[in-house]
N, C-alpha and C positions, 0 to 999 in steps of 0.2 A: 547510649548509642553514639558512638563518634560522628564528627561533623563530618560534614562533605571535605573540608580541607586538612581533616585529620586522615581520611581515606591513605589508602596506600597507593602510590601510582600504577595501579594495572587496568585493563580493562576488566569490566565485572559484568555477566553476560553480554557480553557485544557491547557495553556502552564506555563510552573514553570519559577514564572520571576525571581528567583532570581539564576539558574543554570547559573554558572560561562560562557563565551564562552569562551573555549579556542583555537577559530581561527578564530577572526573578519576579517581577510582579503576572509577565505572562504566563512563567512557569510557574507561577503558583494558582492562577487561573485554571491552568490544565491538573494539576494536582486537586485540586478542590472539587473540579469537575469527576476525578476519578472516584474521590472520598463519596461524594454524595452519590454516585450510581453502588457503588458497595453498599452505604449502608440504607436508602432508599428499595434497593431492588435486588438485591443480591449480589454474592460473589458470582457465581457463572453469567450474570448478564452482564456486569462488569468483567467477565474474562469474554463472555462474544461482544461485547464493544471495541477490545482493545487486539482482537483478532480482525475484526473488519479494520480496524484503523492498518495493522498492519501491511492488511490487503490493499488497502488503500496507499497507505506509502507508496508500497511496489512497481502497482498500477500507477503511480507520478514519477516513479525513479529515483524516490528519495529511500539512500543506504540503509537498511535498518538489516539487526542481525536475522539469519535464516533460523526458523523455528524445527529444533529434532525430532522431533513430530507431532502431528495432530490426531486429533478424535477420533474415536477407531469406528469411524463412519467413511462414506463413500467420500472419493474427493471432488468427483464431476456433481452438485448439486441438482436434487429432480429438474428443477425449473431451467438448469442447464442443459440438459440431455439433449442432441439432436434429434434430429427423425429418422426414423431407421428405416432406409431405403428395402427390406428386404420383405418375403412374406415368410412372418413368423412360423407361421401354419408348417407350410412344406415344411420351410427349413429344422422344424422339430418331429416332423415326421422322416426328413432325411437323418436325422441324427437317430432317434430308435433304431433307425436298419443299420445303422454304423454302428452304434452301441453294443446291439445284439451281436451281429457278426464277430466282432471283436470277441467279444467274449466266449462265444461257442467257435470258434476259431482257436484259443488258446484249450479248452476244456476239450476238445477234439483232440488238441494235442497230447493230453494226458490219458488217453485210452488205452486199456493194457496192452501191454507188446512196445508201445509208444515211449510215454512217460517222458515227453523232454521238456513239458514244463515250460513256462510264460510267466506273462504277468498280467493280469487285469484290472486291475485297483488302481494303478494309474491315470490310465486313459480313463477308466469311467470319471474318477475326478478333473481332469481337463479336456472332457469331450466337447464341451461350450469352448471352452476358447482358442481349439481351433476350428472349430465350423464357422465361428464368425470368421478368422482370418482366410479359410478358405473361399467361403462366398465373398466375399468385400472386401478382400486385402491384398491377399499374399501375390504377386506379379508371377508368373510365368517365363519364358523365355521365346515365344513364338514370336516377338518381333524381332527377333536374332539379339537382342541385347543378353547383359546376367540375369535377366528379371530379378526375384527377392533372391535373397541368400535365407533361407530356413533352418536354424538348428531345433530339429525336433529332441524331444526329451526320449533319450533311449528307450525304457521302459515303456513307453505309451506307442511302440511302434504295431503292437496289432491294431489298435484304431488306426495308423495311417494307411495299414492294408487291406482292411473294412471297407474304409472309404477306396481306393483305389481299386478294390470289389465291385464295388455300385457303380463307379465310371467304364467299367469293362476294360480296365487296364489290368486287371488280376485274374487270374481263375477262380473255380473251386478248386479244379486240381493245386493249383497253388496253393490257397490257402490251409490246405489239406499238407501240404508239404512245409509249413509252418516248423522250424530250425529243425528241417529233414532233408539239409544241403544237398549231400552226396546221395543219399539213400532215393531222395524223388527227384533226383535230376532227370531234366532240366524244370522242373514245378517246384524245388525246393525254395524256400525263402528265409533268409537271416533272422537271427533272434533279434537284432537291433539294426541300427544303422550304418551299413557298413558299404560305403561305396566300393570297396576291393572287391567283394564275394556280391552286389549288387550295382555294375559300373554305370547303366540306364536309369538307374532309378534313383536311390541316395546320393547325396551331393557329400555328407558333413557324416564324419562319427560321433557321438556324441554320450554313449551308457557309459565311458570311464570319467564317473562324475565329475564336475570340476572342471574341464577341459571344454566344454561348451558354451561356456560363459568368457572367457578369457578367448578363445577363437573368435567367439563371435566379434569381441571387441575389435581385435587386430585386423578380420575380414573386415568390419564398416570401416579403418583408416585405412587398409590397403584398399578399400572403392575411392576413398579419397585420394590417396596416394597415387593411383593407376589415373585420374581425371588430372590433376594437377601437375603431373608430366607429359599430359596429351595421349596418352597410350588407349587409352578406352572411356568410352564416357560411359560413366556407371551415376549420370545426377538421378536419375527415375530408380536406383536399387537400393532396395530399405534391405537392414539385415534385423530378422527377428529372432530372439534367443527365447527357445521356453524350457523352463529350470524346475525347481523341484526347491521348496523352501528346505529340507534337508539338506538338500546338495550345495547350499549356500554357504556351511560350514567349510566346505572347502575350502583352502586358503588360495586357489587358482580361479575359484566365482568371486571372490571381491579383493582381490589384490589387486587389478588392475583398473577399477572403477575411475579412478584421476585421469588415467590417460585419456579415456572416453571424455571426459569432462573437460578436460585441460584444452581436448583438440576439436570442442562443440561440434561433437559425432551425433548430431541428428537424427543421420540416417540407420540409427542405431535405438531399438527397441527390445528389453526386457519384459518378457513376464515369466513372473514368478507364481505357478500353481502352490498357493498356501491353502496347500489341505494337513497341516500342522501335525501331519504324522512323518516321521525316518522312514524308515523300512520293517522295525518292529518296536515300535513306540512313538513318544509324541516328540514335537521337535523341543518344545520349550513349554513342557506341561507347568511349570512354576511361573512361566513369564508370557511373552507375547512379540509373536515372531517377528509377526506385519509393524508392530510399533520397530521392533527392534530394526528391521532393516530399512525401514522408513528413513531411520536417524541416520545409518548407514550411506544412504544413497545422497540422504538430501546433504551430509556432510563431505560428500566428495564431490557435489556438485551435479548432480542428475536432478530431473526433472521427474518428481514420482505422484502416480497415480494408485491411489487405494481402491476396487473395487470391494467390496466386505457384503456388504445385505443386498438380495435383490427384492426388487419393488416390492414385495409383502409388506417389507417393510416401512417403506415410504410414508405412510397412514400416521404409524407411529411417531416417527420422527417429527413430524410435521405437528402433534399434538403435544409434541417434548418442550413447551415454553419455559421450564424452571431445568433444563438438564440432566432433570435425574435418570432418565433413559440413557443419556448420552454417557454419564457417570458408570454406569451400570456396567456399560457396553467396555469402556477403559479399563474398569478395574476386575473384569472376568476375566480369567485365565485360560489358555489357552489350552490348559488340562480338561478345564470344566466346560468349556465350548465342544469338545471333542463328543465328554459325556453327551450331553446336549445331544449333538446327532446319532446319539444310540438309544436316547430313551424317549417316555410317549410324550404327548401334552399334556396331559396332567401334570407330569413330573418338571416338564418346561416353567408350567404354569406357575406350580409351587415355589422350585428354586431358584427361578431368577426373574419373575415378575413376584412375587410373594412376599418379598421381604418389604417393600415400600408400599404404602397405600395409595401415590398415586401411578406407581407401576401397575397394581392390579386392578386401578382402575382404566386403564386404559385396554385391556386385555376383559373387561367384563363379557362386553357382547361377543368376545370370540368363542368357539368351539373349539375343544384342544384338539382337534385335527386340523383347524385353520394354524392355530398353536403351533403345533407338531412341523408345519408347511412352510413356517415364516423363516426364508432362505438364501445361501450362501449366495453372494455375487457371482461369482466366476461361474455359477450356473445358469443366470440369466444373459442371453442374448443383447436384450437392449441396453444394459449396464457394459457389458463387455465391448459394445460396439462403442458406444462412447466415450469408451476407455481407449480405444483404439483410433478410434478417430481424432481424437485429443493428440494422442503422441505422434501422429504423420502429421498432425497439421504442428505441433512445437518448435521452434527454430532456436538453435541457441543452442542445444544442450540433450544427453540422451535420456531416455526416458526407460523408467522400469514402471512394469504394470504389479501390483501385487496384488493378486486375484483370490480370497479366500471361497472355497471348496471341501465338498466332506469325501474323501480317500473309498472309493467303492460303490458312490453315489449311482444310484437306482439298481445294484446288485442286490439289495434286499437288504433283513436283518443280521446275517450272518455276516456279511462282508462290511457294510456302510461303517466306517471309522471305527472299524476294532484293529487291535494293535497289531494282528495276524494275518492283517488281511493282506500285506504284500507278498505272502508267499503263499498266499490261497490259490489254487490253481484251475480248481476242477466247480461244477456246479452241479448239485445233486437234481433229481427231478422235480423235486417242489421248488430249489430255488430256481430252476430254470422256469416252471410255470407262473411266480409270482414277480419274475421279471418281464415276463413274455406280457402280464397283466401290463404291469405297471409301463409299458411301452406302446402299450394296444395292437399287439402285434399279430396278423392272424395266420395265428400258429396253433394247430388241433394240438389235444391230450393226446393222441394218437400219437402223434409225431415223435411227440416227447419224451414218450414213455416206449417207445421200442428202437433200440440202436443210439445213434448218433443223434445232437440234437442239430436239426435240418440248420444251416446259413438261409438268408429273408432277403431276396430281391422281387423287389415293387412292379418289376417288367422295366423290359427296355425303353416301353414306349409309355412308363406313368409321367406324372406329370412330375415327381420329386427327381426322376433321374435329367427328367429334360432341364428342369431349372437347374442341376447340379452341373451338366454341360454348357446352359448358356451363362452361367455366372465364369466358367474355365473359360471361354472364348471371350466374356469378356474382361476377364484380366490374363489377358495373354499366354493362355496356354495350362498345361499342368502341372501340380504339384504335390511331392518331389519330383521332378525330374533333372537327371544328369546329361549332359550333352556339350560334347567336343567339338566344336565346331576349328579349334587351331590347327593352321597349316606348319608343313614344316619349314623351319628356318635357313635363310643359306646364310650355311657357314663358310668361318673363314679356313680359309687353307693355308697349306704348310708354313708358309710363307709368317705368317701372325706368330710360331713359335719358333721361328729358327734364332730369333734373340737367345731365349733362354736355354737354345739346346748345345747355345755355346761352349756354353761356363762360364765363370767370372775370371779366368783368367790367374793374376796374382791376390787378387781380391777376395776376402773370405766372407761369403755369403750364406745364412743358416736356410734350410729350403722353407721356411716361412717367409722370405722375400723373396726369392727365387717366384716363390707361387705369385707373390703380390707384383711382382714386373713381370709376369707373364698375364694377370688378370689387366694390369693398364696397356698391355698391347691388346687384348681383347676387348677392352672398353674403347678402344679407342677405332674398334670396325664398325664401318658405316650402316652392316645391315643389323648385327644384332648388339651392338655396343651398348645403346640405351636401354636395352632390354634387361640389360646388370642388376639386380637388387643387391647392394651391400648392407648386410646387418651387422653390428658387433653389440656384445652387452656392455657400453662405456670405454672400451679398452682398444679403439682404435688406435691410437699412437704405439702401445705395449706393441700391436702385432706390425706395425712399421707402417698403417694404412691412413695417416695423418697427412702422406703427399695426396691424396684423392679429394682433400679440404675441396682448396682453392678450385680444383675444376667441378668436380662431379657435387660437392657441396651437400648438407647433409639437410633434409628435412623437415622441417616447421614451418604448419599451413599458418602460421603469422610472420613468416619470415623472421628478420635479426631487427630486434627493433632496440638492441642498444649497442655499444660498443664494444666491441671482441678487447678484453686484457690482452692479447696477444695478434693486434689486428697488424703492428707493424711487421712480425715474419713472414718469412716465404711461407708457410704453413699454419696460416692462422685458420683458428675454426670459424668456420662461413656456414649460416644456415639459412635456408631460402624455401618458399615457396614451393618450387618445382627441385626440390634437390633430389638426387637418386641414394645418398645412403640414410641410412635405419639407423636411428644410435637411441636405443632403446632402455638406456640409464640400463644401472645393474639390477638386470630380471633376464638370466635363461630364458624364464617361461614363456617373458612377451616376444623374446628373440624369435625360440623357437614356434611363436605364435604365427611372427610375422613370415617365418621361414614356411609356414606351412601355406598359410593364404598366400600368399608371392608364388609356391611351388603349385598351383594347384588353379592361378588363373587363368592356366589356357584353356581349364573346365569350364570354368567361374565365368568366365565374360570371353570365352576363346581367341585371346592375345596370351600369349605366353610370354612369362618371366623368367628372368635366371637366377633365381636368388643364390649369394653367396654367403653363410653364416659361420663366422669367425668368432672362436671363442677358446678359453682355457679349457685344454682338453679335458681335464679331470671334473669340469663342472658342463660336459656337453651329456653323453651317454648315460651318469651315473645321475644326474641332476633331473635333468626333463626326461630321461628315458620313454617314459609312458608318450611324452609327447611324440618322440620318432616313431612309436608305435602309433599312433593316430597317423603322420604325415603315412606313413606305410598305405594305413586304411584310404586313406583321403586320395591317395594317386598321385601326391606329389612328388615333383621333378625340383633338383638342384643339386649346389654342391654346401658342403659341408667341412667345416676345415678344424681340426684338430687343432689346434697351434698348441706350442710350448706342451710338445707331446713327450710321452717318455718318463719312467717314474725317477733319472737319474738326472735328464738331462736336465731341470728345470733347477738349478741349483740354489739354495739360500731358500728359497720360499716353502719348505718341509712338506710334513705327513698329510695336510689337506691340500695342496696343492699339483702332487708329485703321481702321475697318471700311469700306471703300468698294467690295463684292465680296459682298457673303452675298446680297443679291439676285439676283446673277448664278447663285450656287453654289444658292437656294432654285430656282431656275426650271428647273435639272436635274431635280427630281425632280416628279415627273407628280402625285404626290398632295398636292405641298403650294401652298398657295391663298396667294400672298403678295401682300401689299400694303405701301402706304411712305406713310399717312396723315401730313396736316399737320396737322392738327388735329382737337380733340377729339370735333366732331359727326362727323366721318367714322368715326371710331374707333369711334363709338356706334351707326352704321348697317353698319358690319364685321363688327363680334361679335355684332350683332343678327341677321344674313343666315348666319354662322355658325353659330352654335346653333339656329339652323333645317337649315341641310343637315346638318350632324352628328347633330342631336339629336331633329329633328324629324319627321317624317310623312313616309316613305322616304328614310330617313337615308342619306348618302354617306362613302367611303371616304375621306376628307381628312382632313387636319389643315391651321388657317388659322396664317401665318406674319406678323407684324405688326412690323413696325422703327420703335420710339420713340425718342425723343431726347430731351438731357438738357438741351439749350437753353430757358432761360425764356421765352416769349412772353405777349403778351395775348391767350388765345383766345377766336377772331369766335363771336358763335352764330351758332344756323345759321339760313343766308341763307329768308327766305322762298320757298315753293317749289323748294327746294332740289331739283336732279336726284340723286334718291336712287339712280337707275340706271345713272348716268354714275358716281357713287361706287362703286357694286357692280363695274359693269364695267371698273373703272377708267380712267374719266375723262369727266371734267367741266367747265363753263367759270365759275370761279369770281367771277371782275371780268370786265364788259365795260369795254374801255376809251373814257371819254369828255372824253377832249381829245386833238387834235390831229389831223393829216391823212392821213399817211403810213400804210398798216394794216400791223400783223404780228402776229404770234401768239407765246406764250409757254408752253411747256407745262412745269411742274415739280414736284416729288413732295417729301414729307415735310418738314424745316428747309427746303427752296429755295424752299417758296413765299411765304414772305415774306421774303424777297430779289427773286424776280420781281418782286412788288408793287410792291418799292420803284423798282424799276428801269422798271417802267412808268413810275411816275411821275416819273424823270428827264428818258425820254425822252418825256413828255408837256410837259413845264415845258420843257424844251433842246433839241430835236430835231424836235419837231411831229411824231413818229411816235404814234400811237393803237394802241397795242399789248393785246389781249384775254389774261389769264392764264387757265390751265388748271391745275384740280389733275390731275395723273396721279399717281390712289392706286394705279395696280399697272402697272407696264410689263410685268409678267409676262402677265395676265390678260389684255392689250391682244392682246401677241404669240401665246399661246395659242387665242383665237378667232379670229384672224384666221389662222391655221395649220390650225385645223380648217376656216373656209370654204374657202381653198383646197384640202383635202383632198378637200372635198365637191363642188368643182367640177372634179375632178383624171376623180375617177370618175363622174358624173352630168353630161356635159355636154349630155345634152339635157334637164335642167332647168335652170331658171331658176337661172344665175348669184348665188350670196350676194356679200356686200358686207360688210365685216371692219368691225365694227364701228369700230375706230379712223377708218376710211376715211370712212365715213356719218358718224361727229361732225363731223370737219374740214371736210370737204363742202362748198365751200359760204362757205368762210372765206378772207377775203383776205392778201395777204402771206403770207412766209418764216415757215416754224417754227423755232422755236429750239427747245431741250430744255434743264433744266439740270437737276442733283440733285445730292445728295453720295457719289453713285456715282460708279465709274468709266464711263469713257461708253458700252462695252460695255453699261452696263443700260436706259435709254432707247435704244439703238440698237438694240435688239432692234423697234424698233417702226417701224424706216424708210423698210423700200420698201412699205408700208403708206397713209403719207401723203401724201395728195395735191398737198401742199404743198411748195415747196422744201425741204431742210429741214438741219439744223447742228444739233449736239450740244456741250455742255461740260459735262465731266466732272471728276472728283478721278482719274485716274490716275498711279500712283505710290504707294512706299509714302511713308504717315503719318510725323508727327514732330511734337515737342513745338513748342507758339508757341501765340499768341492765335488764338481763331477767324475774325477777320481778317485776318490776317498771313497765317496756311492759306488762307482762300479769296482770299487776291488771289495768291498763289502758282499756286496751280491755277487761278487767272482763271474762279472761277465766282460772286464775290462780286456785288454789285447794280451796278458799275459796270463790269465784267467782260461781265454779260449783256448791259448796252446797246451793249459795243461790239461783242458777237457778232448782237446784232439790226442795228443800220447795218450790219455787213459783207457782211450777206444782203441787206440792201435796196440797197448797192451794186452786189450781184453783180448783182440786177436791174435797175439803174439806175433806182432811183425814191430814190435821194441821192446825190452826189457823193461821189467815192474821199476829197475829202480831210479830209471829213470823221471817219475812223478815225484819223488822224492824230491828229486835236484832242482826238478824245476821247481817245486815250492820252495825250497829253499833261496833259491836263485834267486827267485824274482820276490822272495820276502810275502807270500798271499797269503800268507795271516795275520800279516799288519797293515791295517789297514793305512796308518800311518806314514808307511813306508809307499805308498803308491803318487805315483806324478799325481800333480792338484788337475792337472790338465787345463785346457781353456777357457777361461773366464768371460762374463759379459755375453752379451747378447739377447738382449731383451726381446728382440723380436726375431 
């Protein structure tokens, strides 16, 4: 064995080998001392000597490394537990009526004719731990604050409407209308949690796995965030996250676990129901979940609590002086635990007390129905509560609860952890009667066995529904509940954009800065200026947002505690305290985390925020998508910015970078309002039109979606009498064209329009065609309204026929439409049996790739001599110019060398 000075220089679990001793006679004292407890008394009492030492260090403060996990026992010790304020009685006689409901609420739902199916296996596994948050935890919002933030666990959403049954905040009718949205309106209720289709009730969405854990996180810093700029005191608002040990494999439930930790988010509580089954099997039937994510937490810096046995167990452990119980307990699998809660006691008995003699002597005097009984944590009340009580009183650091549970707990033999049980639906008559036993519920055979099985309320006036209202009043109110309490904002007026509606004059500006000196004129108005949330994912200076350093300063609740590399420029990075931007290292996911809690807090604690999220376009839509779809669900309000949009324009940086598709993937989702301005006055009458529906005098459920680009232009001001409606609605005719004879139309969106431009004016000089351009700032909004008049004339047709806007612009207009943009053609096509006009599209289809942004658009032939040849080829089709014309001009202009085409303009990062 090599000496200690032979060692290699590294640390070797946590310890520094190369720190000098300077008192081997003491450290041989303690070595010796170790030797003789090993071999006097064993190895495990010599491993709990050296676990209390450790605990001991901690408790003086002295460094020692953090251990990746312990015993797969409880981590609050019996003799620790508090007193549980509550009376156990009711509260387990309110949970049977929530249980049962629950259940025959979803099995209702499965009755022929019906069939739309639920879940139940869920909730029965986490119906303890929220009843304990309910009675003794979760905060309300009756004192007008946020009260708690709750992410409930999507699937376990008929328990929240069981219980929301017994308060008289739900119907039968309701629960009868269980995901019979449309069909039982207005009694219909959500499959899960969906504040959109439930605005009164759900706060959080939460069934797209993954996505509840990482919210949650960003919701406890934005409570942080909103107190540490004065905006809202949110110190009384805990955010609780309950997950699903399955769901934890998500890579959005523990990718963000640091930040939590890095930014000692207290007010920030995990539990994790470990009933160690996925959805049709076990999580980690070979391993063990609870250890594993133990190491997980406690390595990123969380503060974690194991709930595993309730009290049954207590007896035992307590009689475990040589560990071999405790051994026992570590080296079961979580395959064979699962077994466990399917088979009798005998079988308990034999395979996992059996094998050690004094395992089975500790289990002599039991019955193997005591056997059979001796049970998961997260089912007892008083373990959970002092799990909980534990992590509101910890300071320092978040805490995850990991609560093990059997998957279908008190559904009987059929359901209780078998691997099928998440898509069990339905409960036959026996098992509805040996549930109704096992609940004491007084429910006739009668009942049970003709029709429907009856929903269980106690009466209004027993004593479990009145403790279930005085425990709500006194934590402030109910829960879920959603509620608005934000007023609307005065906004600034005209006045705030007439900078930008200038131009820049001789100065070539890409409308990715255009936007950003249009946002520091708005940051800088007195009533909603501070109300700005800037997000970017690391790439503040890329999109030109590094002059907002110095004033508006970026975010770390420990402020700048060393020397900015770059403290000498005008623009060095400053972080503070109270700073108003987000700079959320590279993570979309945390970006669009915080974009959603920021969008969503004039629900949340009713002060509204403006979140602005600034990001590579091709990593917004394609990347977090699911997430827009949640901000969608959630009600959130903001803007959203595209930047370095366009799959041409982004030059050099190729195939993963090069976006010609997010407007496609924007126009999926119903709440987001996108547009593909060219320039900067449009931009200024966008966010202007914006902050009115979001913020203004019956504010709307949107968020606006904006795609900039990093291409330098000279931008036009704006045109005298500009159609500021045709801007909003997206589109407008920005040149009429005045030379030449031949008419056609041009319609293009964002960089393309001045390409068009240019391309009018070829074929005005070359061709004698008089060609009219069009800004098309939103192909979405075109297609949109014209989707709603036909809806309207689908079902109303003895009213007067509407007329789709796009339809009434064109109207009216001579010649072929062309379309062009640095979309794929898919995005302008969206708008085509619309107009009235012949009409052709050229698009960027295909992926991206590095080259000049001419070389890219004569490749995809959407460059300024590319559109001319797709305007002759329309006006051929019609015969108002000669075929051979197409000829010449390919020829002419060389479009199938790609080689051959201007490199065009360089630079522009931002």
């Amino acid at each position: 064995m090599a000496s200690g000075s032979d060692r290699n220089p590294i640390i070797i679990g946590g310890l520094p080998s190369q720190v000098p001793d300077f008192d081997p006679e003491e450290t041989k004292e303690w070595l010796d001392s170790l030797d003789a407890a090993v071999d006097e008394r064993g190895r495990e009492r010599a491993r709990y000597l050296m676990l209390r030492l450790i605990e001991r260090a901690r408790e003086k403060r002295v460094a020692v490394p953090e251990m990746r996990s312990t015993d797969y026992v409880n981590t609050i010790a019996t003799k620790d537990e508090p007193f549980f304020p509550g009376n156990e009685e009711i509260e387990r006689k309110i949970l049977n009526a929530t249980r049962w409901n629950a259940a025959v609420m979803v099995s209702r739902a499965q009755r022929p004719g019906i069939g739309v199916g639920g879940h139940i296996a869920t909730f029965a596994s986490s119906a303890s731990l929220y009843d304990v948050g309910f009675n003794h935890f979760f905060r309300g919002k009756d004192r007008g604050d946020g009260g708690d933030q709750v992410f409930f666990q999507g699937h376990a959403s008929p328990g929240i409407y069981a219980r929301a049954f017994l308060l008289d905040r739900l119907t039968e009718a309701q629960l009868d209308g269980f995901r019979q949205e449309k069909s039982k309106y207005p009694n219909g209720l959500s499959s899960y949690p969906h504040p959109r289709l439930m605005p009164d009730f759900w706060e959080f969405p939460t069934v797209s796995m993954g996505l509840g854990p990482i919210s949650a996180i960003y919701q406890a810093r934005m409570n942080r965030y909103m107190e540490a700029r004065g905006i809202a005191d949110t110190s009384n608002s805990h955010v609780w996250a309950f997950l699903g040990d399955g769901e934890m494999d998500e890579p959005e439930s523990l990718g963000q676990l640091s930040l939590a930790a890095r930014e000692g988010l207290d007010n920030l509580t995990f539990v994790v129901n470990c009933n160690l089954q996925r959805l049709d099997g076990p999580v980690r039937g070979n391993g063990k979940v609870i250890q594993e994510l133990e190491s997980y937490f406690r390595g990123a810096g969380w503060n974690v609590i194991k709930v595993i046995w309730d009290r049954s167990w207590d007896p035992l452990l307590a009689q475990d002086r040589d560990g071999v119980l405790v051994n026992k307990l570590n080296t079961t699998p979580d395959g064979q635990f699962q077994t466990y809660a399917t088979e009798t006691g005998a079988y308990i008995r034999e395979h996992f007390f059996g094998g050690d003699h004094r395992l089975r002597k500790m289990v002599e005097n039991m019955t193997d129905e005591q056997i059979l009984h001796l049970g998961r944590g997260g089912h007892d009340h008083r373990k959970v509560y002092a799990a909980y009580k534990a992590a509101r009183e910890h300071k320092g650091q978040p805490t995850v609860i990991l609560a093990q549970t059997v998957k279908g707990w008190t559904l009987g033999p059929n359901f209780e952890g078998r691997n099928a049980t998440h898509q069990m639906k339905k409960l036959t008559v026996e098992d509805l009667k040996r549930f109704r036993d096992r609940l004491h519920l007084p429910i006739s055979d009668k009942e049970l066995e003709s029709g429907l099985p009856p929903y269980y309320h106690p009466g209004r006036d027993s004593e479990e529904i009145q403790y279930m209202h005085d425990r709500r009043r006194e934590l402030d109110g109910y829960v879920p509940t959603r509620v608005n309490r934000s007023k609307p904002l005065v906004l600034p007026g005209d006045k705030t954009y007439a900078s930008v509606k200038k131009g820049s004059g001789q100065q070539q500006v890409a409308t990715t800065m255009a936007f950003v000196r249009l946002l520091k004129d708005l940051m800088r108005d007195k009533e909603i200026g501070r109300r700005f949330v800037l997000i970017a994912p690391d790439e503040y200076r890329t999109f030109g947002m590094d002059s907002f350093f110095p004033s508006a300063k970026i975010y770390n609740p420990l402020g700048q505690t060393y020397e900015s590399v770059d403290r000498e420029l005008l623009l060095a990075y400053k972080e503070s305290p109270n700073g108003q931007m987000l700079h959320d290292g590279i993570s979309e996911a945390g970006c669009t985390a915080s974009l959603i809690a920021a969008g969503s807090a004039y629900a949340t604690h009713g002060e509204p925020l403006i979140p602005v999220y600034v990001f590579y376009s091709m990593f917004g839509f394609q990347r977090t998508g699911d997430q827009f779809w949640q901000m969608a669900d959630q009600l959130a309000r903001g803007f959203v910015l595209g930047a370095t949009a366009g799959r041409t324009t982004l030059t050099g940086e190729g195939l993963q970078h090069a976006d010609g598709h997010s407007q496609l993937l924007a126009s999926t989702n119903p709440a987001c309002v996108a547009y593909d301005p060219a320039f900067g006055f449009e931009i200024a009458h966008i966010v202007q039109d914006g902050l009115r529906r979001m913020y203004g005098e019956n504010a709307e459920d949107v968020f606006y979606y904006l795609t900039v680009y990093n291409e330098p232009i000279q931008q036009p001001a704006e045109p005298e009498n500009v159609d500021r409606e045709g801007i909003l609605k997206g589109l407008y005719r920005y040149r009429q064209g005045e030379a030449g004879e031949i008419p056609a139309q041009i319609l293009a969106s964002g960089v393309a329009v001045p390409w068009a431009l240019q391309a009018q004016r070829i074929l005005a000089e070359e061709w004698n065609v008089r060609a009219d351009v069009w800004s098309a700032t939103s192909w979405n909004e075109l297609r949109r309204e014209a989707v709603d008049a036909e809806e309207h004339n689908l079902l109303h047709p003895e009213e007067e026929q509407r007329v789709p806007y796009v339809t009434r612009k064109l109207q009216g207009t001579e010649g072929p439409v062309l379309a062009v943009s640095d979309w794929m053609r898919s995005v302008p096509d969206q708008i085509a049996r619309w107009v009235p006009n012949r009409y052709q599209s050229l698009g960027a289809d295909g992926f991206g790739f590095a080259d000049t942004r001419g070389a890219a658009r004569r490749f995809f032939h959407i460059d300024a001599e590319s559109i001319v040849l797709g305007v002759l080829t329309e006006l051929a089709a019609e015969g108002k110019v000669d075929r051979s014309a197409l000829k010449q001009a390919i020829d002419r202009y060389r479009l199938l060398d790609v080689a051959a085409a201007d490199p065009g303009p360089a630079g522009g990062d931002a």
